[in-house]
N, C-alpha and C positions, 0 to 999 in steps of 0.2 A: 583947715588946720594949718596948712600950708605946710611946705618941706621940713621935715626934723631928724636927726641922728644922735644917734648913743649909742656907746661904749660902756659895757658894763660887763660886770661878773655877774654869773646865775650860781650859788651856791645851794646844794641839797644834798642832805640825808636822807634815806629812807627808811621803812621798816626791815628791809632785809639784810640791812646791816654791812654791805658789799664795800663801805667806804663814802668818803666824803667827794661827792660832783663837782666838779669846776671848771665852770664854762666860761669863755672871754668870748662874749658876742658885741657884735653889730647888727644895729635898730634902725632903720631908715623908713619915713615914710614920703610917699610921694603917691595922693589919691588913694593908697592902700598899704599899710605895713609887710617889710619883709626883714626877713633875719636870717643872716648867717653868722654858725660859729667859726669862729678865727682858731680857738686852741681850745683842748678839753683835755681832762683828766679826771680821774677817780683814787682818791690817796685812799688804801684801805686804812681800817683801823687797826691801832695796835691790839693784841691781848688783851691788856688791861682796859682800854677804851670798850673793846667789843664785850666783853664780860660787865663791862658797868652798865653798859647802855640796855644791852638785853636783857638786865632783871631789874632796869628801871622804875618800871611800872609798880611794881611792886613796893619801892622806898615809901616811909614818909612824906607827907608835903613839904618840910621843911629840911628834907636830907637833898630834896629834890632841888629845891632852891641854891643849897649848895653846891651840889651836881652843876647847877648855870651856871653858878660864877665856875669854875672849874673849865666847861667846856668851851664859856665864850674865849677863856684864853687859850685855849688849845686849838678852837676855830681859828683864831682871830693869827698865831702861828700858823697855821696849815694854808691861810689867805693869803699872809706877806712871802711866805716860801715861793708862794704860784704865780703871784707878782714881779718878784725878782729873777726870778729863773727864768719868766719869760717877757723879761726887761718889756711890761707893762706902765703906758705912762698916759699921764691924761684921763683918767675912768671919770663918767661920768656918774658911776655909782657901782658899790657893790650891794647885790639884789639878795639877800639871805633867807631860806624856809626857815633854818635850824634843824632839830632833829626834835621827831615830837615822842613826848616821853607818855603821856596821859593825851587820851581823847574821847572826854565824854560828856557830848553835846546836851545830853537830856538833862544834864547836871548845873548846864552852864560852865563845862569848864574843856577847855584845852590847853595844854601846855606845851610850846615849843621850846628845848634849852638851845641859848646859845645868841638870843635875840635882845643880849642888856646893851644899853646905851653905851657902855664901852667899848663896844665893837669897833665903835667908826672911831675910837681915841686910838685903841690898839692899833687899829692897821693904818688911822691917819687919811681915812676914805669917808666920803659920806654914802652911808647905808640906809637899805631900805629893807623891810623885816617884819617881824612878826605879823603876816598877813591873816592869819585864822582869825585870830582872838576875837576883831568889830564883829565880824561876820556871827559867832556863836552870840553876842553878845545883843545881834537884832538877831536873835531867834532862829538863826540859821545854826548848817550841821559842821560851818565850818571847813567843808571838806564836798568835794574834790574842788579844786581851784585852777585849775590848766582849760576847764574850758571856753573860759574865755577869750584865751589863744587857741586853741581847737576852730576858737570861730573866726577868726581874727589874721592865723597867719596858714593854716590845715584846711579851709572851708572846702576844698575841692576830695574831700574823704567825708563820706555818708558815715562814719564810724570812727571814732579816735581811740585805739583801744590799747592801755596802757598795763605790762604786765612786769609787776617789782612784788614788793614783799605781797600788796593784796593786787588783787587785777579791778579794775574801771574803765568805766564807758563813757564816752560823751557823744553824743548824738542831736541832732534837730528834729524834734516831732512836729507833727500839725495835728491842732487841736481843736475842736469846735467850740465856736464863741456863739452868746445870743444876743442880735441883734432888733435894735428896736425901730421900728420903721412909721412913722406917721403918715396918715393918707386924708386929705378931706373927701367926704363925699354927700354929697347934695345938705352941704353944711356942716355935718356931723363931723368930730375928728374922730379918726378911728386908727389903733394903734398894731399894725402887724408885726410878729416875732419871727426871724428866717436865722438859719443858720448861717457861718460866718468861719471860714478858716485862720487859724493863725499859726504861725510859726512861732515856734518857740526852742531854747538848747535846757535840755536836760543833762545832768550826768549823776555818776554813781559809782559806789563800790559794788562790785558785783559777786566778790567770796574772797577769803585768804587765797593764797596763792606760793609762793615762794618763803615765806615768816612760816610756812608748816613744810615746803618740801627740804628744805634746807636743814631742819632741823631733825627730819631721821635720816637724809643723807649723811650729818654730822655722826648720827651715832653707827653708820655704817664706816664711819673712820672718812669722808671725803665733804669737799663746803658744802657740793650742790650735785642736781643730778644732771651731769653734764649730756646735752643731745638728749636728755628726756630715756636713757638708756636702760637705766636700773626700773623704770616703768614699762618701759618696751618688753624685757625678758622676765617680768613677775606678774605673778596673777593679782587679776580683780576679785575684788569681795564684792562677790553683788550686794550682800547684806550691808555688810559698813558701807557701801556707796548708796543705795536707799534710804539708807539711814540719814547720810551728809546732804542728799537730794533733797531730803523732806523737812531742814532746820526752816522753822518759822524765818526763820533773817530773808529765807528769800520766795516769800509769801508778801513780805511788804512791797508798798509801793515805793518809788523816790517821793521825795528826797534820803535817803539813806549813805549811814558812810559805817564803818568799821574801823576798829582798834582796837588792838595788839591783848586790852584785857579782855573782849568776847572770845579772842582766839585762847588764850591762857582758860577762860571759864569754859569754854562750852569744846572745843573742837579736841584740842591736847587731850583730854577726859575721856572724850569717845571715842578718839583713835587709841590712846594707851589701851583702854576694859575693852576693846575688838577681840584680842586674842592675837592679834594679826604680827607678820614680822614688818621689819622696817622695812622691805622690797615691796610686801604687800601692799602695806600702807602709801606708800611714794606710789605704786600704780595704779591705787583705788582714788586716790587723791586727785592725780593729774587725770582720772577719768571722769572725778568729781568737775575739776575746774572747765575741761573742757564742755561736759555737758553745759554747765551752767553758762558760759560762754554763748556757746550755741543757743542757745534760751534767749540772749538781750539782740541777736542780731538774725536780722531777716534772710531768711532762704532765698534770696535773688539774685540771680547771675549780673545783673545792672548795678550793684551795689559795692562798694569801695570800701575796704576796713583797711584805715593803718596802725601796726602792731608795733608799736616799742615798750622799752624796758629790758631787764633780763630778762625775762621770760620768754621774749621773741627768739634766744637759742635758743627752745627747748625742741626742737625740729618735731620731736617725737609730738609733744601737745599739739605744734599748729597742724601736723600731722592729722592730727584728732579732731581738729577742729575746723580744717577743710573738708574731711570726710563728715561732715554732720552740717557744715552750709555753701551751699554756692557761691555764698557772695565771694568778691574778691577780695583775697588776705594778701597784703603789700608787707615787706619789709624792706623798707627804708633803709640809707647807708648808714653805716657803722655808727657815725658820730649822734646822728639823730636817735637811733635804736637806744643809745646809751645815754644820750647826754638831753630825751626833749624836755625832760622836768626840771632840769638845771635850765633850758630855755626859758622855759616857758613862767620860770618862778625870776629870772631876767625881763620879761618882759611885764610882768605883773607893775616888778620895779618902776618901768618905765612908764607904766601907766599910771603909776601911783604919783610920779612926779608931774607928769602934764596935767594931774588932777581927775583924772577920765574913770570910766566906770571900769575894775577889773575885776569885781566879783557878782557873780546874777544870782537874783532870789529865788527866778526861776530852776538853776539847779541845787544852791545849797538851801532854800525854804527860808531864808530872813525874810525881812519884814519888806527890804525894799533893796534894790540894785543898789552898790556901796562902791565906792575909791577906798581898799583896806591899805597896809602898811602905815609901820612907824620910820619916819624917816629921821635921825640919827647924823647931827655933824660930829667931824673931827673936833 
């Protein structure tokens, strides 16, 4: 492919609401891609933003639509501010998730607001964007889409493990293939079948995560449970933790992903008719996550997990979740803990321009490995 570089912003929203990512990275390849970021930042949301976005899901399709126009100009402000401030010049592209309001793959539909064509008019940049939508659209889940940078720029971690509003996993398995062998013998053809290794990257949503602990932290009057504390000093419900252990969601196999209305249908319902208070609940919870945790990742001291997102402070969960596996749990410096999905949705960007594959079927179930984004001139 010979030597290349870019200069780009990684934009992302999540489900947990903590604010809008913005990363100024650098892209270099030579034999193999590497990236560092230059500057980063997290603009939280205002009131009124956070209050719109969180009962998003809920709007009409058509209130929703307006919701876009809305937000792309509030993005597209929030972009030229991070620009300016940090007297950015030259971008080869601003790389944008959006913020996903609706995600429901079995329907055919996902919705990210904030991904309209006037993006790259407002901020005068060319953008690259709306990455879900091909993906659901050949039959995939849409979701999770960082691991093809997991594989790409992370490969030296047996475990990419990402923990924000829901927690995920990206992994390489080896899978057994059948192989068909021809043999002549004293004329005859004869055909033998042997077994056959392959490698291949999987990944997943593995349970809500922070979109539920957040949200009785809030009603205990605080955003989050900082250090994992308010679960450290209150009790577990063994019952509502059997009960969260035993939801079909994590009976299926991958491909699989989650969204914010399973959580609103199924999980809010069963913690509210617990009984339980809001302490409880945050420690049954985070006893929930980390079991389940401990479930997608191998008991082997040989083995390397790297933890970002918010969730990687919760000392208290990794806590939990060293005591239940051997492998090795890394936490990475500051910028990456915070900022690899604002990366790694930069680097999607980039893939999307050199035309390269940046979403697998093998982890999101489409019909075939795709080059997603819309890419968007000034």
């Amino acid at each position: 492919m010979g030597t290349k570089q870019y200069k780009v912003l990684g934009v992302m929203s999540g489900t947990s609401l903590d604010g809008i990512d913005i990363a100024y990275l650098e892209f270099e390849y030579i034999n193999n891609w590497k990236a560092t970021i230059l500057h980063s930042e997290t603009i939280p949301y205002t009131k009124e933003w956070y209050d719109l976005l969180k009962n998003s899901a809920e709007l009409p399709l058509k209130d929703i639509y307006n919701l876009d126009e809305r937000y792309t100009e509030y993005l597209a402000g929030i972009i030229q501010q991070f620009i300016r401030e940090n007297t950015i010049e030259h971008l080869d592209a601003v790389c944008s998730h959006g913020h996903t309001v609706l995600h429901q793959p079995h329907k055919g539909l996902t919705v990210q607001i904030g991904n309209l064509a006037k993006l790259a008019k407002l901020i005068q940049q060319k953008v690259v964007c709306d990455f879900r939508v091909q993906d659901v659209e050949l039959g995939g889940q849409g979701a999770p889409l960082v691991p093809i940078g997991d594989r790409l720029l992370f490969g030296e971690y047996n475990y990419c493990l990402n923990l924000g509003g829901f927690a995920n996993i990206s992994k390489e398995i080896e899978i057994e293939v059948g192989v068909e062998i021809e043999h002549e013998i004293e004329n005859d053809l004869s055909i033998e079948s042997r077994k056959k290794s392959k490698i291949k990257r999987v990944a997943y949503d593995i349970c809500p995560m922070n979109t539920v602990l957040n949200e009785y932290a809030s009603r205990l009057g605080v955003t989050f449970d900082s250090g994992g504390e308010i679960a450290r000093n209150a009790e577990v419900n063994q019952e509502l933790l059997a009960r969260l252990n035993g939801l079909n969601f994590y009976k299926q196999q991958p491909p699989k992903s989650l969204g914010i209305e399973w959580v609103n249908s199924i999980i809010f319902p069963l913690l509210n008719e617990s009984g339980c208070t809001s302490e409880e609940i945050i420690a049954t919870f985070t006893a929930h996550v980390a079991f389940q945790l401990s479930e997608n990742i191998q008991n082997n001291s040989a083995k390397k997990v790297l933890v970002t997102g918010g969730g990687a402070y919760n000392s208290y969960l990794i806590e939990l979740l060293q005591q239940k596996t051997a492998a090795k749990i890394v936490l990475p410096q500051t910028d990456l803990i915070e900022f690899k999905e604002a990366l790694i949705f930069g680097f999607l960007g980039v893939l999307r321009l050199e035309n390269q594959i940046n979403v697998l079927a093998s982890v999101t179930g489409a019909s075939k490995n795709h080059s997603s984004g819309k890419i968007y001139l000034p």
